[in-house]
Backbone atoms as SQL, in Angstrom:
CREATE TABLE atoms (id INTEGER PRIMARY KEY, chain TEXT, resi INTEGER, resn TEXT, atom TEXT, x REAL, y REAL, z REAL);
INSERT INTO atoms VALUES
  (1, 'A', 1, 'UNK', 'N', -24.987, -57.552, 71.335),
  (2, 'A', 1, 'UNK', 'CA', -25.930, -56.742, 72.048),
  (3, 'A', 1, 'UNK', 'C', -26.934, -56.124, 71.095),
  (4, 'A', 2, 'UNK', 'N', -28.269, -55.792, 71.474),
  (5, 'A', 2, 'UNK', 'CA', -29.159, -55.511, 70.876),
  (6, 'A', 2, 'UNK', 'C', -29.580, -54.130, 71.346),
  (7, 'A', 3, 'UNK', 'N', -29.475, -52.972, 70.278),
  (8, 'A', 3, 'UNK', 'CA', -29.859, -51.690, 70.859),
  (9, 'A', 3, 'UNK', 'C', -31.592, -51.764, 70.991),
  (10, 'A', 4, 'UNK', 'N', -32.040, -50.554, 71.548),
  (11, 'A', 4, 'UNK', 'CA', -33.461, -50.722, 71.251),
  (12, 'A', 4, 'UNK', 'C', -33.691, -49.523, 70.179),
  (13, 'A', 5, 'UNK', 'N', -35.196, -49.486, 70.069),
  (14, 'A', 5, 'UNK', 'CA', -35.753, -48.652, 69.228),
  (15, 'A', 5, 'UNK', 'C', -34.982, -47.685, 68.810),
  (16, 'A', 6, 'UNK', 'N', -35.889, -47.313, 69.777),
  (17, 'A', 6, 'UNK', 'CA', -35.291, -45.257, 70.199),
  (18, 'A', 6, 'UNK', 'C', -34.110, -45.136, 70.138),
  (19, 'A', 7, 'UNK', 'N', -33.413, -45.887, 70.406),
  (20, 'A', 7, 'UNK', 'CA', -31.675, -45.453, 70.492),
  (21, 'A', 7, 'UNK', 'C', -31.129, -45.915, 68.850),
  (22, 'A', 8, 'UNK', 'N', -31.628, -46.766, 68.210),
  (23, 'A', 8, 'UNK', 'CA', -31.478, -46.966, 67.043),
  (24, 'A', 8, 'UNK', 'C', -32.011, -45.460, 65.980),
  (25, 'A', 9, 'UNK', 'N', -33.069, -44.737, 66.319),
  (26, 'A', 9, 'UNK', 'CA', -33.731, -44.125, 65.266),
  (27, 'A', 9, 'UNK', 'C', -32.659, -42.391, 65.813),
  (28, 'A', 10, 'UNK', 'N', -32.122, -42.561, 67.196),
  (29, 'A', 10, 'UNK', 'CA', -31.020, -41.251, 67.344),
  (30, 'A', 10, 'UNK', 'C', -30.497, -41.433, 66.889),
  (31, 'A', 11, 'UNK', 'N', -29.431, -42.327, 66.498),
  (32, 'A', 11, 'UNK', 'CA', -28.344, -43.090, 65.960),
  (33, 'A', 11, 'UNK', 'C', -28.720, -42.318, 64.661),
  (34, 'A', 12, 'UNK', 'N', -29.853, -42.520, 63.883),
  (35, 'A', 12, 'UNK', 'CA', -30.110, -42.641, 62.478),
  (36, 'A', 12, 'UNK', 'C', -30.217, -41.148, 61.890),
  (37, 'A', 13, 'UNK', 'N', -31.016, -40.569, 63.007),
  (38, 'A', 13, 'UNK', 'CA', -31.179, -39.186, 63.071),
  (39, 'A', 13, 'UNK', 'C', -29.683, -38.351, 63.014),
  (40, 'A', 14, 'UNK', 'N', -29.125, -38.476, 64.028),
  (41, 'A', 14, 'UNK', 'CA', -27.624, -37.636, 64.198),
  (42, 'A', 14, 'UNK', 'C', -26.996, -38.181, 62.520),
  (43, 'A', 15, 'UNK', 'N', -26.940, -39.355, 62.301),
  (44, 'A', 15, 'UNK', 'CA', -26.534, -39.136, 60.932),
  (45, 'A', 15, 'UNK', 'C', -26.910, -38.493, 59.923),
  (46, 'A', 16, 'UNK', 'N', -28.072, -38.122, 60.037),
  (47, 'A', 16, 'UNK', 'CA', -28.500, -37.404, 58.542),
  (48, 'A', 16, 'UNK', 'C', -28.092, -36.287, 59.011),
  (49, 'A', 17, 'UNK', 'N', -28.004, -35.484, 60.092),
  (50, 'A', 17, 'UNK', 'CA', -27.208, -33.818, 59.919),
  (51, 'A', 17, 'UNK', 'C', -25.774, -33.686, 59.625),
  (52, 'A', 18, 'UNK', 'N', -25.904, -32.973, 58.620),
  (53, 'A', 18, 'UNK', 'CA', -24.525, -32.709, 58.573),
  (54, 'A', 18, 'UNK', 'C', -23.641, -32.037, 59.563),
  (55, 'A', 19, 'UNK', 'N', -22.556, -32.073, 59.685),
  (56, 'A', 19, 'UNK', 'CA', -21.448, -31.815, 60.608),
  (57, 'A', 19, 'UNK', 'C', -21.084, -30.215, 60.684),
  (58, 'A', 20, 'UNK', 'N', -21.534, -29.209, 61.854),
  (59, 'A', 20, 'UNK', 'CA', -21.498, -28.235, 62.394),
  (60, 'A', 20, 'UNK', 'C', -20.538, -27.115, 61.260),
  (61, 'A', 21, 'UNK', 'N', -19.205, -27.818, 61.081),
  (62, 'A', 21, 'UNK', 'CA', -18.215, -26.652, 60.089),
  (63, 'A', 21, 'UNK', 'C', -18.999, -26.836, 58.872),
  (64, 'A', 22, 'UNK', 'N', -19.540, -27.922, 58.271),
  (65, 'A', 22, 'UNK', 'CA', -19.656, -28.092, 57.007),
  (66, 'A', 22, 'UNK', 'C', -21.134, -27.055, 56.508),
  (67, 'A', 23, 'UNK', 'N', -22.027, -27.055, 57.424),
  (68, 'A', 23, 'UNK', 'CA', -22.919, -25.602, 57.469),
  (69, 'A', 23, 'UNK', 'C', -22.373, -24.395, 57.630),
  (70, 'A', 24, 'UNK', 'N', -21.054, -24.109, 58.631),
  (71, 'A', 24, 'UNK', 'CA', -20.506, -22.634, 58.716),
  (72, 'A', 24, 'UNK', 'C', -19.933, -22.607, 57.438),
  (73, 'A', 25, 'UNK', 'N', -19.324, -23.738, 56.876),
  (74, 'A', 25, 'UNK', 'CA', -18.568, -23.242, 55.735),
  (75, 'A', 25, 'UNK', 'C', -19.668, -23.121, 54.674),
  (76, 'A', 26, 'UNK', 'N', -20.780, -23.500, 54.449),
  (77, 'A', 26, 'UNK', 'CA', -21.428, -23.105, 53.351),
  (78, 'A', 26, 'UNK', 'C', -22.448, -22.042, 53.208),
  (79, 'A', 27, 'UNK', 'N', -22.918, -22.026, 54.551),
  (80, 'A', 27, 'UNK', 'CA', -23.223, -20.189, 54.731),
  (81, 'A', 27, 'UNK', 'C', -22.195, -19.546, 54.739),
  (82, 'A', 28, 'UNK', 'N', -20.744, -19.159, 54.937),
  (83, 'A', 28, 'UNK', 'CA', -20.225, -18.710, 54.642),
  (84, 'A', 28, 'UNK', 'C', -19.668, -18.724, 52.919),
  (85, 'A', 29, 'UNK', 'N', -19.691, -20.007, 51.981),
  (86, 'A', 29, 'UNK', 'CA', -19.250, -19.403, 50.633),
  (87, 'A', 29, 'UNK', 'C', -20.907, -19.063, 49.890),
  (88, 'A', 30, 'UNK', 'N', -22.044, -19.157, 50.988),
  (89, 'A', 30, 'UNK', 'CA', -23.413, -18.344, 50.277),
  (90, 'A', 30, 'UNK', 'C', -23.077, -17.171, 50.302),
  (91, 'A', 31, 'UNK', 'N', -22.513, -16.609, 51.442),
  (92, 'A', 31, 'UNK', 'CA', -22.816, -14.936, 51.928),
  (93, 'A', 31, 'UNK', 'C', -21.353, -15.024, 50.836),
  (94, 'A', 32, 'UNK', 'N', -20.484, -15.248, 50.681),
  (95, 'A', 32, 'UNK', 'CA', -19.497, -14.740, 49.491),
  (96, 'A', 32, 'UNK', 'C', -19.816, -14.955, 48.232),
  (97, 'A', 33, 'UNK', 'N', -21.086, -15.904, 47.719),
  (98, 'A', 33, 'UNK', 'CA', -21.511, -15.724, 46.521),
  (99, 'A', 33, 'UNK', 'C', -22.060, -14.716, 46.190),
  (100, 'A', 34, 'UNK', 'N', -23.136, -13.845, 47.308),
  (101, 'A', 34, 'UNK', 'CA', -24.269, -13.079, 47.281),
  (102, 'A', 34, 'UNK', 'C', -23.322, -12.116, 47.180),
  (103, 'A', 35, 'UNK', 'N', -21.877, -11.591, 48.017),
  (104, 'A', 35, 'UNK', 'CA', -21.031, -10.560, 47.941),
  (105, 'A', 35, 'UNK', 'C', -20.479, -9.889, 46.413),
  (106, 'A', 36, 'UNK', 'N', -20.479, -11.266, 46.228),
  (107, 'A', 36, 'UNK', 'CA', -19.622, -11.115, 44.506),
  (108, 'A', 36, 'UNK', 'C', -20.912, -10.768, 43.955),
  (109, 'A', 37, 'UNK', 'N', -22.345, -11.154, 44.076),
  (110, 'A', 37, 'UNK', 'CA', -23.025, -10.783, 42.844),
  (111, 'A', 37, 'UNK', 'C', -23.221, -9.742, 42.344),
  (112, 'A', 38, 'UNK', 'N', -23.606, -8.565, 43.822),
  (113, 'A', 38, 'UNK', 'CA', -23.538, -7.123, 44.232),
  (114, 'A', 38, 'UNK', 'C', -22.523, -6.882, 44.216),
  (115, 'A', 39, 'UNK', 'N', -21.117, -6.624, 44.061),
  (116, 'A', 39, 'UNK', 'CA', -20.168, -6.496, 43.937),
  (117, 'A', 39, 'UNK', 'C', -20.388, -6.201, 42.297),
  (118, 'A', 40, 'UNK', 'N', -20.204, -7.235, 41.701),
  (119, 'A', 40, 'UNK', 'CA', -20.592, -7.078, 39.841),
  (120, 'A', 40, 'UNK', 'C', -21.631, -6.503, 39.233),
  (121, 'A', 41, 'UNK', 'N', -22.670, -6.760, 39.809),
  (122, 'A', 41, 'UNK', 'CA', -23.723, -5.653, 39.572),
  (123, 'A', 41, 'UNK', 'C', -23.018, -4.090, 39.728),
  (124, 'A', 42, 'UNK', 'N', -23.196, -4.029, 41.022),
  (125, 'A', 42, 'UNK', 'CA', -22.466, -2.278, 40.939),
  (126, 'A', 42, 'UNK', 'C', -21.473, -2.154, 39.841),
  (127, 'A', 43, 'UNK', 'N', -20.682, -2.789, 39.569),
  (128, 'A', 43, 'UNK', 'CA', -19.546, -2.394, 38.460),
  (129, 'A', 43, 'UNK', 'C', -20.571, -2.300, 36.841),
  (130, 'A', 44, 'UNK', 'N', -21.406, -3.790, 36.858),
  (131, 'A', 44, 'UNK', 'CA', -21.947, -3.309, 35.009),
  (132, 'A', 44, 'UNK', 'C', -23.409, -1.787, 35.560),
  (133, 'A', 45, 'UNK', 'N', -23.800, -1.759, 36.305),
  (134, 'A', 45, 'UNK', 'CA', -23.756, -0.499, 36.539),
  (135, 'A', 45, 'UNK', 'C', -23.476, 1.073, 36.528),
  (136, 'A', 46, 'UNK', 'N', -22.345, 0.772, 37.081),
  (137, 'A', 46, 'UNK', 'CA', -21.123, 2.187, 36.506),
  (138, 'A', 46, 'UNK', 'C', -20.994, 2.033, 35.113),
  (139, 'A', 47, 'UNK', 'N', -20.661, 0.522, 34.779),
  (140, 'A', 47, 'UNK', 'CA', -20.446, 0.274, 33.219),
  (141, 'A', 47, 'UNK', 'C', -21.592, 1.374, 32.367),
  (142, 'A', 48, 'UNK', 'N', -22.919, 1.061, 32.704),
  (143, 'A', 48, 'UNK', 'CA', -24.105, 1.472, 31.661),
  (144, 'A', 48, 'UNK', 'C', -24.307, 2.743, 32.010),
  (145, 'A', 49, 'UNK', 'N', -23.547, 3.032, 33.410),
  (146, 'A', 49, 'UNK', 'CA', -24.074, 5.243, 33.360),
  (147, 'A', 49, 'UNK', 'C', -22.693, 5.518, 32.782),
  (148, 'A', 50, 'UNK', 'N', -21.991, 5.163, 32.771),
  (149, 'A', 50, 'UNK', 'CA', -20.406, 5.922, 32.072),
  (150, 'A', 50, 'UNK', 'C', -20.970, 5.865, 30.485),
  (151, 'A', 51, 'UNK', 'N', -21.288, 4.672, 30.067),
  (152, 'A', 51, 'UNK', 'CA', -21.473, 4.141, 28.359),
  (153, 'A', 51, 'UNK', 'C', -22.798, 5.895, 28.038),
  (154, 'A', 52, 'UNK', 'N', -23.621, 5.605, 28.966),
  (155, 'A', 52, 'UNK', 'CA', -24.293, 6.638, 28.982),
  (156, 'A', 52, 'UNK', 'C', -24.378, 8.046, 28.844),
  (157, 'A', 53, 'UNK', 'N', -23.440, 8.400, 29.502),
  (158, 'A', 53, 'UNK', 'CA', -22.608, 9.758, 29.372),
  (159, 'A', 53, 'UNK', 'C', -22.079, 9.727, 27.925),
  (160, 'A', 54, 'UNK', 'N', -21.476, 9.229, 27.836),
  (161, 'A', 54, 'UNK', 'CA', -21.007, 9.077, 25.855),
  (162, 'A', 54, 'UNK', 'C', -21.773, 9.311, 25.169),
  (163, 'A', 55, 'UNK', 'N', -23.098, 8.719, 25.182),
  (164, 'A', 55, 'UNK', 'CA', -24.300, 8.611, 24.595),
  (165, 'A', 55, 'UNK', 'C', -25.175, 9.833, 24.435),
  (166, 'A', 56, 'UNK', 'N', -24.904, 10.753, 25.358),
  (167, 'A', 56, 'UNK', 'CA', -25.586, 12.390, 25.994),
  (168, 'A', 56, 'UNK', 'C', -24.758, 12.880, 24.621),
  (169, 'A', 57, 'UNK', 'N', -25.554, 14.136, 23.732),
  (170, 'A', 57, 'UNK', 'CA', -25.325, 15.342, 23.115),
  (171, 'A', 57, 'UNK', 'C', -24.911, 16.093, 23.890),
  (172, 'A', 58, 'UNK', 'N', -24.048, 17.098, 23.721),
  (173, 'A', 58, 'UNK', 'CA', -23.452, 17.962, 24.053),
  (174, 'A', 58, 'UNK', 'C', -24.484, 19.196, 25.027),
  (175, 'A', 59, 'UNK', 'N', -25.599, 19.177, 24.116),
  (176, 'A', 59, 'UNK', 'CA', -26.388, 20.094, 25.298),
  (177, 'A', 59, 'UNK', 'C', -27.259, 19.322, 26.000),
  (178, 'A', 60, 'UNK', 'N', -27.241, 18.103, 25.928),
  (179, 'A', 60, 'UNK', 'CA', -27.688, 17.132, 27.468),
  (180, 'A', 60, 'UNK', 'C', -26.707, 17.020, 28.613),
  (181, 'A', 61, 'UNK', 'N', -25.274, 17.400, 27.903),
  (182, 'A', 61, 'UNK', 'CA', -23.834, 17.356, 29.010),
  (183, 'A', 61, 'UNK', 'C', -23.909, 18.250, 29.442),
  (184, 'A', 62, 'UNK', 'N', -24.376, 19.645, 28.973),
  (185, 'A', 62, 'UNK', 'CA', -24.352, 20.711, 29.248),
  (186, 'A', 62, 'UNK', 'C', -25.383, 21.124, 30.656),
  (187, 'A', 63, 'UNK', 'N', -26.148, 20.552, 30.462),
  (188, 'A', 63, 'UNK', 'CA', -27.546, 20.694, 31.183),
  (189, 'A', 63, 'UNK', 'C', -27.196, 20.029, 32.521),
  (190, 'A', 64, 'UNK', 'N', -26.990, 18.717, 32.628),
  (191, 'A', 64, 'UNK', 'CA', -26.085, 18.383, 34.115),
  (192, 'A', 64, 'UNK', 'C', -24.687, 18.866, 34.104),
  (193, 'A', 65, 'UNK', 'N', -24.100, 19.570, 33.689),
  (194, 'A', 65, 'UNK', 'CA', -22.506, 20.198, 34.132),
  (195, 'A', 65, 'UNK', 'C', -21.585, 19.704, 33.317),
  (196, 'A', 66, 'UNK', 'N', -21.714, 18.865, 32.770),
  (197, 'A', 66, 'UNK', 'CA', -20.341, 18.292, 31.815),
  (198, 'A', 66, 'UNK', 'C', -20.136, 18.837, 30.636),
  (199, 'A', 67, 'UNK', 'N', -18.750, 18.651, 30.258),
  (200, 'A', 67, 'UNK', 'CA', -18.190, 18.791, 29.283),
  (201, 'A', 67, 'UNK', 'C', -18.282, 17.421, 28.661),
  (202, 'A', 68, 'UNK', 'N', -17.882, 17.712, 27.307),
  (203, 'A', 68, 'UNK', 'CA', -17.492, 16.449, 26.451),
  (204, 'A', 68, 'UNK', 'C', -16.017, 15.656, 26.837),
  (205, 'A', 69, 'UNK', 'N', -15.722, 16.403, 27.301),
  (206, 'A', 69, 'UNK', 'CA', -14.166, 15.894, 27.300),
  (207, 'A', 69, 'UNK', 'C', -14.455, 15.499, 29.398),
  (208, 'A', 70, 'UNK', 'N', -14.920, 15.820, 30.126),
  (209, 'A', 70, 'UNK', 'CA', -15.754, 15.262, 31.275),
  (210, 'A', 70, 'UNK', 'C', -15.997, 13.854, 31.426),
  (211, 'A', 71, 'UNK', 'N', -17.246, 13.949, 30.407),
  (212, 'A', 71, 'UNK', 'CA', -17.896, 12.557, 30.002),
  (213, 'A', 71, 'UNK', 'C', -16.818, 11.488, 29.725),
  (214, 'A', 72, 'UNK', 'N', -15.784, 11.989, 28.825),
  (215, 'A', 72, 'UNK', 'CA', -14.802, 11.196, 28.310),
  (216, 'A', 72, 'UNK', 'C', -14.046, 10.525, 29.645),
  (217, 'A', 73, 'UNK', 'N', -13.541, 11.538, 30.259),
  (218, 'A', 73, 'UNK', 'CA', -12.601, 11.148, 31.149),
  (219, 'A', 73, 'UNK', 'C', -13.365, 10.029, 32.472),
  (220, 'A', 74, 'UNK', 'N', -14.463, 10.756, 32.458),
  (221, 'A', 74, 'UNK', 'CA', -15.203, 9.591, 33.432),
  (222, 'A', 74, 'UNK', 'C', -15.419, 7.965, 33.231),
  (223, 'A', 75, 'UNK', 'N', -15.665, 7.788, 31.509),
  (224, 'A', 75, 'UNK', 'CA', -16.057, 6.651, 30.968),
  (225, 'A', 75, 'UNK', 'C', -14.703, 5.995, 31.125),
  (226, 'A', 76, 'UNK', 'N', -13.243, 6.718, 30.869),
  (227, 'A', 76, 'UNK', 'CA', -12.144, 6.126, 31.024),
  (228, 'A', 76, 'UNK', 'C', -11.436, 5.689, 32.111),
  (229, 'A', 77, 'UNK', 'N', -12.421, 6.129, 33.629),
  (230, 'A', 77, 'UNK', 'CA', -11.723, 5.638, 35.039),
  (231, 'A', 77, 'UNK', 'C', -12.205, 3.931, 34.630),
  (232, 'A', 78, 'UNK', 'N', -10.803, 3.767, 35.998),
  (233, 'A', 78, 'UNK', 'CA', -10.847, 2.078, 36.620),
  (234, 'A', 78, 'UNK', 'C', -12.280, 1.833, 36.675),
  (235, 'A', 79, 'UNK', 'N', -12.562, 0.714, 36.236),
  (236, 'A', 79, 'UNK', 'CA', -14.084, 0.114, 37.102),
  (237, 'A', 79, 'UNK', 'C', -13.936, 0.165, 38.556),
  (238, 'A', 80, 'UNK', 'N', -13.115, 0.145, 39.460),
  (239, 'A', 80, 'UNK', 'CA', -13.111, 0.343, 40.678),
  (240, 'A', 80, 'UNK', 'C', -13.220, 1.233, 41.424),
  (241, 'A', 81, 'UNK', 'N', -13.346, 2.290, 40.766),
  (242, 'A', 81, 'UNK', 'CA', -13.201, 3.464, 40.873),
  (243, 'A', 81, 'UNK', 'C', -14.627, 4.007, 41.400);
């Protein structure tokens, strides 16, 4: 049997899309790449204002509220924290 045209070039068409899960699943590990990036950002973040606080003289700690021993204890929380 001989298809015609048009029914040949649907045929051809439906093949080039990919298959319905295989898009949910890759917008879904996009939106979990983009999660993790912001996710790590915020942490070297905290990283560079904690390192920062270290970095403050005593009457720059003084001036926003801290102590030296403050500063210390802050730079020493969990990154999760």
């Amino acid at each position: 049997m001989r298809t015609d045209h048009a029914a040949a070039q649907r045929l051809a068409g439906q093949a080039q899309m990919p298959p319905v899960h295989t898009v949910t699943t890759l917008h879904a590990l996009h939106a979990q790449c983009i999660a993790a990036a912001r996710w790590l950002a915020r942490q070297m973040e905290k990283r560079r204002s904690r390192l920062a606080l270290l970095e403050m003289t005593d009457e720059q700690l003084k001036d926003i509220g801290l102590s030296r021993g403050q500063a210390y204890s802050e730079f020493r929380r969990r990154s999760w924290d």
